[in-house]
N, CA, C and O atoms as CSV, one atom per row, in Angstrom:
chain,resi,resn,atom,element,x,y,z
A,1,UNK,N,N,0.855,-1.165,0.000
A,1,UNK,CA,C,0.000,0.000,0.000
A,1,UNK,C,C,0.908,1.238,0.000
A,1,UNK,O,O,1.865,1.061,0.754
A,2,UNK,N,N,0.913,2.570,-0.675
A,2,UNK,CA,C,1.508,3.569,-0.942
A,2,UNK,C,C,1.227,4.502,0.041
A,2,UNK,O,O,0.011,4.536,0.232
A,3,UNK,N,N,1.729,5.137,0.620
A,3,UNK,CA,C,1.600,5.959,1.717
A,3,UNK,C,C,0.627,7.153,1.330
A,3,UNK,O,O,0.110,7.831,2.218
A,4,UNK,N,N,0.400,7.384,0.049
A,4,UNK,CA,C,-0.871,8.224,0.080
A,4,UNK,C,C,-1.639,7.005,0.117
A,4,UNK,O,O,-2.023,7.104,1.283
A,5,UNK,N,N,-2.089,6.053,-0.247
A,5,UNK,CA,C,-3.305,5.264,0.817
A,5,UNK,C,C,-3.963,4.870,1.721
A,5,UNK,O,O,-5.091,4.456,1.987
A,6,UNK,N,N,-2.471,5.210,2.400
A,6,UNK,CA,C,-2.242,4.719,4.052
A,6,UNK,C,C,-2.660,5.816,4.238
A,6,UNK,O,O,-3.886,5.718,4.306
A,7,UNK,N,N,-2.196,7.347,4.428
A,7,UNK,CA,C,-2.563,8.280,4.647
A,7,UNK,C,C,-4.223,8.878,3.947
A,7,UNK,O,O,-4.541,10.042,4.186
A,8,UNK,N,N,-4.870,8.265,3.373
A,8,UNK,CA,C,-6.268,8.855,3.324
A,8,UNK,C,C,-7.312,7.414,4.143
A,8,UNK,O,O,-8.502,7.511,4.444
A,9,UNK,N,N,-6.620,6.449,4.299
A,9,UNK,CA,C,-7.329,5.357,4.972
A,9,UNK,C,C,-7.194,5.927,6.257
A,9,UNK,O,O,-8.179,5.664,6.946
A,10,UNK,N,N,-6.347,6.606,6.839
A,10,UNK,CA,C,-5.862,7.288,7.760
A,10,UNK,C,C,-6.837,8.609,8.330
A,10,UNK,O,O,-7.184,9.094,9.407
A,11,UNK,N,N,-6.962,8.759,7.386
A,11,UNK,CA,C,-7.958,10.485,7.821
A,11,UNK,C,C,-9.420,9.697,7.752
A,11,UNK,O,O,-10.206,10.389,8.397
A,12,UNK,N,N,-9.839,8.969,7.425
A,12,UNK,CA,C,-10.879,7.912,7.100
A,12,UNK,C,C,-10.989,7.404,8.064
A,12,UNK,O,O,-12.150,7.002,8.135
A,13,UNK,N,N,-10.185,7.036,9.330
A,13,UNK,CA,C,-10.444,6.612,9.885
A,13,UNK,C,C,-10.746,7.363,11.283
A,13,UNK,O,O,-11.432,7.067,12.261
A,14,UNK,N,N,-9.810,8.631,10.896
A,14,UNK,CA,C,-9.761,9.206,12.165
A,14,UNK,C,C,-11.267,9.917,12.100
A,14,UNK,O,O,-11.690,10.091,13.243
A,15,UNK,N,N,-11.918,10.240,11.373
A,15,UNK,CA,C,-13.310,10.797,10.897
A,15,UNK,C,C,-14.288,9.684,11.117
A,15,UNK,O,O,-15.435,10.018,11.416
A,16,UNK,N,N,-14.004,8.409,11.014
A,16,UNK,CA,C,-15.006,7.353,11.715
A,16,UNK,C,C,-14.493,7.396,13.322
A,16,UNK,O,O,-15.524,7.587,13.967
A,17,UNK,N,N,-13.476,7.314,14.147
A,17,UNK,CA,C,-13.214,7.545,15.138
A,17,UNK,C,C,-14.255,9.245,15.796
A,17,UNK,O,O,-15.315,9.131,16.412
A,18,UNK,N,N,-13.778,10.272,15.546
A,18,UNK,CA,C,-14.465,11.205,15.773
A,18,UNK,C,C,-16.032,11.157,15.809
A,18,UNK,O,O,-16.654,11.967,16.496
A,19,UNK,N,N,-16.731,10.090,14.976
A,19,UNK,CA,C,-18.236,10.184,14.991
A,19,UNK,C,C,-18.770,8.865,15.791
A,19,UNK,O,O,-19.939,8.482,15.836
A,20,UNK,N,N,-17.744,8.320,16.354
A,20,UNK,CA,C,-17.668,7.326,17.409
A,20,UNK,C,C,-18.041,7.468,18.781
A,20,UNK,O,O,-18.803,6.845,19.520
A,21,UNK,N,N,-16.782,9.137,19.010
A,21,UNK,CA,C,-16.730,9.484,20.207
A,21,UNK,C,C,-17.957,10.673,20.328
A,21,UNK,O,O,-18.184,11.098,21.461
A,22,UNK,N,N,-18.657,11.153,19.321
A,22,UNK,CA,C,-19.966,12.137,19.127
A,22,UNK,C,C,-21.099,11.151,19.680
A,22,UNK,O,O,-21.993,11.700,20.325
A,23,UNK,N,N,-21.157,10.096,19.551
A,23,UNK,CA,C,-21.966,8.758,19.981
A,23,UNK,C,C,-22.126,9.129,21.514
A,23,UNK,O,O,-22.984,9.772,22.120
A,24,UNK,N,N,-20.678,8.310,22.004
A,24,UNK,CA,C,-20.400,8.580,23.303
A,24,UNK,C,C,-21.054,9.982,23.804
A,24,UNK,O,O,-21.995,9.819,24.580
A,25,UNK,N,N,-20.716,11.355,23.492
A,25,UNK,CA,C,-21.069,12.303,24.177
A,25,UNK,C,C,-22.879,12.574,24.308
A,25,UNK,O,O,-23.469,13.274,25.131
A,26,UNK,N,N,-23.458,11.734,23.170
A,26,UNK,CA,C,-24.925,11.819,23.397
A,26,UNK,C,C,-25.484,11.620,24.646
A,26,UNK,O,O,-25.102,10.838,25.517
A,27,UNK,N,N,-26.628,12.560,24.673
A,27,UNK,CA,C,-27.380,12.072,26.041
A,27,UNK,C,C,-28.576,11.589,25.891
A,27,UNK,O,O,-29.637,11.873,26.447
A,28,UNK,N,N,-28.234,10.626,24.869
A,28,UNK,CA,C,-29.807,9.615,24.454
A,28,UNK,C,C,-30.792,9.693,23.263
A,28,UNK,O,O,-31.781,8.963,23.190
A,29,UNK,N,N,-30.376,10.877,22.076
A,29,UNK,CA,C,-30.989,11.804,21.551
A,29,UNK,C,C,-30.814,10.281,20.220
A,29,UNK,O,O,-29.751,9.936,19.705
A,30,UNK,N,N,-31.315,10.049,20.128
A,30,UNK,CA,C,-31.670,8.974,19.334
A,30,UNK,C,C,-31.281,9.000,18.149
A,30,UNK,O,O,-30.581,8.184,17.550
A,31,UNK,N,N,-32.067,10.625,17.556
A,31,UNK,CA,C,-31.908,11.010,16.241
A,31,UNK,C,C,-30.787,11.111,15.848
A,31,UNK,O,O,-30.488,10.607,14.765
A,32,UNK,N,N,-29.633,11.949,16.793
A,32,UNK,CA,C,-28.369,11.934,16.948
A,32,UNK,C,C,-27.375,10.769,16.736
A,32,UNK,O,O,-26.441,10.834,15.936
A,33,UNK,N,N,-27.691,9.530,17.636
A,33,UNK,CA,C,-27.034,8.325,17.303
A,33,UNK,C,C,-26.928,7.578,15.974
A,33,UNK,O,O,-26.102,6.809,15.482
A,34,UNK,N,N,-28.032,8.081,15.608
A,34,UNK,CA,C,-29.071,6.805,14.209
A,34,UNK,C,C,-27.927,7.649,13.310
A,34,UNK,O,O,-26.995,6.864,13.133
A,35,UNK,N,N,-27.642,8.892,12.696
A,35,UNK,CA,C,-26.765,10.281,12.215
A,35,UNK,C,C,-25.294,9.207,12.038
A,35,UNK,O,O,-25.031,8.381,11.164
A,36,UNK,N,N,-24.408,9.701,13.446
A,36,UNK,CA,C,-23.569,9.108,13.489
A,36,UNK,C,C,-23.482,7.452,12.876
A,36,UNK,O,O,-22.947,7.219,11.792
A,37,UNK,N,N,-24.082,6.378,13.728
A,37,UNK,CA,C,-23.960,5.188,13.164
A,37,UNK,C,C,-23.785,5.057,11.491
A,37,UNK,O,O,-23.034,4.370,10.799
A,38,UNK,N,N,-25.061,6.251,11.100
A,38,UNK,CA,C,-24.868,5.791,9.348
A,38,UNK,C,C,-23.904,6.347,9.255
A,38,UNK,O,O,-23.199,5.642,8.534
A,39,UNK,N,N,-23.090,7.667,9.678
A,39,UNK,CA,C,-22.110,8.151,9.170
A,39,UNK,C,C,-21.380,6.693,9.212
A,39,UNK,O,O,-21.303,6.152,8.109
A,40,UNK,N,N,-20.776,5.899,10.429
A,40,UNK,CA,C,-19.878,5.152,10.550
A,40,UNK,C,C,-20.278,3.975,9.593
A,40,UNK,O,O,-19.341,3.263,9.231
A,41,UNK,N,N,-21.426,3.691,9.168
A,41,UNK,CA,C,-21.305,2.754,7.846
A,41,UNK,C,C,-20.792,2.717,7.073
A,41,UNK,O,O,-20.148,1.743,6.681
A,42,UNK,N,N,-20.929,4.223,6.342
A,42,UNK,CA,C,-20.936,4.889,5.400
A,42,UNK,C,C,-19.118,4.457,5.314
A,42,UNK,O,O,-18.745,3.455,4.704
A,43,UNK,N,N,-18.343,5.208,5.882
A,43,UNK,CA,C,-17.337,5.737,6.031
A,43,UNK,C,C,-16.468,3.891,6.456
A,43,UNK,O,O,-15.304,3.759,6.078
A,44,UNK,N,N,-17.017,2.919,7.054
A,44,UNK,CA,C,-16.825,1.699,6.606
A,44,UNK,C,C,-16.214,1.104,5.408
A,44,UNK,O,O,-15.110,0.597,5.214
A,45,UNK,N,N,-17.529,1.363,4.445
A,45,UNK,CA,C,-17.640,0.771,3.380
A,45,UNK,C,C,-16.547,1.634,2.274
A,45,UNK,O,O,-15.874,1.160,1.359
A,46,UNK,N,N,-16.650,2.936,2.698
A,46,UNK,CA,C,-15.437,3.704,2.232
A,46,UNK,C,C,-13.962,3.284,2.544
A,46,UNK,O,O,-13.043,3.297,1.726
A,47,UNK,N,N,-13.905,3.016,3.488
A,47,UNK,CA,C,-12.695,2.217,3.770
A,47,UNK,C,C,-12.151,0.784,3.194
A,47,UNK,O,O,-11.088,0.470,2.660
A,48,UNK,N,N,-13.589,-0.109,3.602
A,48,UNK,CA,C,-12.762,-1.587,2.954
A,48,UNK,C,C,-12.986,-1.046,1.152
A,48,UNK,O,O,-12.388,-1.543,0.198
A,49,UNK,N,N,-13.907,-0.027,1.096
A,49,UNK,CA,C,-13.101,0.079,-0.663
A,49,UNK,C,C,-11.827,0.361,-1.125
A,49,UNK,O,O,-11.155,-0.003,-2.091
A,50,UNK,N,N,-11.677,1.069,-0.229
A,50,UNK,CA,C,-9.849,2.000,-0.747
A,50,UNK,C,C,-9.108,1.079,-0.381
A,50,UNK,O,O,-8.091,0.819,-1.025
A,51,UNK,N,N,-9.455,0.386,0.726
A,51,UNK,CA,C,-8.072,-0.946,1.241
A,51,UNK,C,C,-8.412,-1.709,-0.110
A,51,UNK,O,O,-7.283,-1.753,-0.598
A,52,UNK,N,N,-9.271,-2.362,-1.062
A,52,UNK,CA,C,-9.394,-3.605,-1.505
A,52,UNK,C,C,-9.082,-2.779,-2.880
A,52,UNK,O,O,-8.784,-3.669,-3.677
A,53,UNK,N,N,-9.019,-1.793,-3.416
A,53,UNK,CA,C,-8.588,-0.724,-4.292
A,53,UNK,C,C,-6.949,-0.918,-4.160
A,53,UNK,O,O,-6.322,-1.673,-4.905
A,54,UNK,N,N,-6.360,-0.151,-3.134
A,54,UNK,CA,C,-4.651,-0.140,-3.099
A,54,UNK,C,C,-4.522,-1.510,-3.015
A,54,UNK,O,O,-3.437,-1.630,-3.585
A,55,UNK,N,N,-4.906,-2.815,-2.662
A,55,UNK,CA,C,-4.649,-4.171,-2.717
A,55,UNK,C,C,-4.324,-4.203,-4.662
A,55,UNK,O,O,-3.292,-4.286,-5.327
A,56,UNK,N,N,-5.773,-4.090,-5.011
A,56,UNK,CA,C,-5.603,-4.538,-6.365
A,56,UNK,C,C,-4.457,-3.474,-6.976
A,56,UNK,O,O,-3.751,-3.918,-7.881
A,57,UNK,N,N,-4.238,-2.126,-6.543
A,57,UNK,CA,C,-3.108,-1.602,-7.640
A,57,UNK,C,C,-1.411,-2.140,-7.342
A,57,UNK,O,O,-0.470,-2.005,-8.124
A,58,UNK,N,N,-1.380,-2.858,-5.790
A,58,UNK,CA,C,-0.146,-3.369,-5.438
A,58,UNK,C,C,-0.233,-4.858,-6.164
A,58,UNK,O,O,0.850,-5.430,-6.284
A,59,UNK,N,N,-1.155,-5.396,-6.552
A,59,UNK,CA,C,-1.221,-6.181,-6.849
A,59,UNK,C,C,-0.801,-6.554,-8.610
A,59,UNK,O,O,-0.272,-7.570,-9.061
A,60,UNK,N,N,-1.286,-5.264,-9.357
A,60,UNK,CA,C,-1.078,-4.727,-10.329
A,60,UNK,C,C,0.608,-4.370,-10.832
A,60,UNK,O,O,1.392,-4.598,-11.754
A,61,UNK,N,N,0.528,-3.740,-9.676
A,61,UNK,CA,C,2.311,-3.099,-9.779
A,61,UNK,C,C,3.641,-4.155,-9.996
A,61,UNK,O,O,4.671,-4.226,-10.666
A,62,UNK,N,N,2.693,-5.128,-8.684
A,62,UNK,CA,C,3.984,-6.720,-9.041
A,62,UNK,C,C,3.939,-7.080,-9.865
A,62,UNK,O,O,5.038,-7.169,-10.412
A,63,UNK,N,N,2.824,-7.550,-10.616
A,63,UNK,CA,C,2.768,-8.098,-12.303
A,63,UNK,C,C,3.511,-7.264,-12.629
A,63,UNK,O,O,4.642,-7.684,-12.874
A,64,UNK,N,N,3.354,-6.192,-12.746
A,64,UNK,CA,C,4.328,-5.200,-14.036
A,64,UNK,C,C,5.663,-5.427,-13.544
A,64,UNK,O,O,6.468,-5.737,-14.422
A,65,UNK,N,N,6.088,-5.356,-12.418
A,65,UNK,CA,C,7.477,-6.033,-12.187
A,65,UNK,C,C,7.951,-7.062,-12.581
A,65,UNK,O,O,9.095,-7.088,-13.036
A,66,UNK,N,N,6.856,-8.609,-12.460
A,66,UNK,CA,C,7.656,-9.596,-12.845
A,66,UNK,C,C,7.708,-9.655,-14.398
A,66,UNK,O,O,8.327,-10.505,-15.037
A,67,UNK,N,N,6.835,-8.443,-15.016
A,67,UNK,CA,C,6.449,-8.864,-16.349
A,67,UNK,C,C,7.554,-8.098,-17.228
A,67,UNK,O,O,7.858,-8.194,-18.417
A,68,UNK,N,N,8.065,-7.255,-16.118
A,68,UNK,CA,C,8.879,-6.742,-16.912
A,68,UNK,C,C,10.917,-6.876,-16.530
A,68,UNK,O,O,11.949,-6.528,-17.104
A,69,UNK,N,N,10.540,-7.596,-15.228
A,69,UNK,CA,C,11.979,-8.247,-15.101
A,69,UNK,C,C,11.825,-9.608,-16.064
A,69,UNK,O,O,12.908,-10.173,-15.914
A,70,UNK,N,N,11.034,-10.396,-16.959
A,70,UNK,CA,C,11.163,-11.256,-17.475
A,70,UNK,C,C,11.449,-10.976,-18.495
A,70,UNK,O,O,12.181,-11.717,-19.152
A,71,UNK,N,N,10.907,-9.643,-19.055
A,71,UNK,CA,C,11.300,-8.663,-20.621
A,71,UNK,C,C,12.330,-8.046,-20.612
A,71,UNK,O,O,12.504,-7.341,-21.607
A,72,UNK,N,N,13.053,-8.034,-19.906
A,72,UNK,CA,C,14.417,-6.714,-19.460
A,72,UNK,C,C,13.721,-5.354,-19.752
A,72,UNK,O,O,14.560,-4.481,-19.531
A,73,UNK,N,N,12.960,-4.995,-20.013
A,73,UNK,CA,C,12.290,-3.722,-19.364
A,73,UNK,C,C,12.933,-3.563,-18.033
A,73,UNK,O,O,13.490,-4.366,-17.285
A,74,UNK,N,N,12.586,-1.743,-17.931
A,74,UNK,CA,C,12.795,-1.340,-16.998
A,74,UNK,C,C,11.988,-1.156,-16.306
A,74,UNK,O,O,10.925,-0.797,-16.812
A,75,UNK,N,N,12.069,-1.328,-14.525
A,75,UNK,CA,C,11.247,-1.317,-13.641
A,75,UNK,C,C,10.522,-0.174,-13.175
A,75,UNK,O,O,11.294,0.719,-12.827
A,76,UNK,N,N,8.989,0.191,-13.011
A,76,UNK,CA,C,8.849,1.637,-12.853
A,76,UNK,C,C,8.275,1.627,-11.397
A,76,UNK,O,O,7.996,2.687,-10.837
């Protein structure tokens, strides 16, 4: 994974963290919780996308390595 991935899975997470601890500070307000939770779905499903996203482009990147240490191409 490339460190700009890591780093927006990163802010992704800290933004599901933050609507975690907005949970916590409720004092029962229902409407409030139901808010947050979808946020934290939401922002879930945003996540295992970008992880299963940078999977497939690292995944991508090695092919082009072995495909191109087998061609004497150069490695990019």
């Amino acid at each position: 994974m490339t460190s700009e991935h890591e780093a927006y899975i990163q802010a992704l997470s800290d933004v599901r963290s933050w609507h975690r601890w907005q949970i916590g500070q409720t004092l029962g307000d229902m409407r409030t919780v139901l808010v947050h939770e979808s946020a934290i779905a939401w922002l879930d499903v945003l996540i295992s996308t970008k992880r299963q996203h940078a999977a497939e482009d690292q995944a991508e990147r090695q092919l082009a390595r072995v495909a191109n240490s087998q061609t004497g191409m150069p490695q990019t």
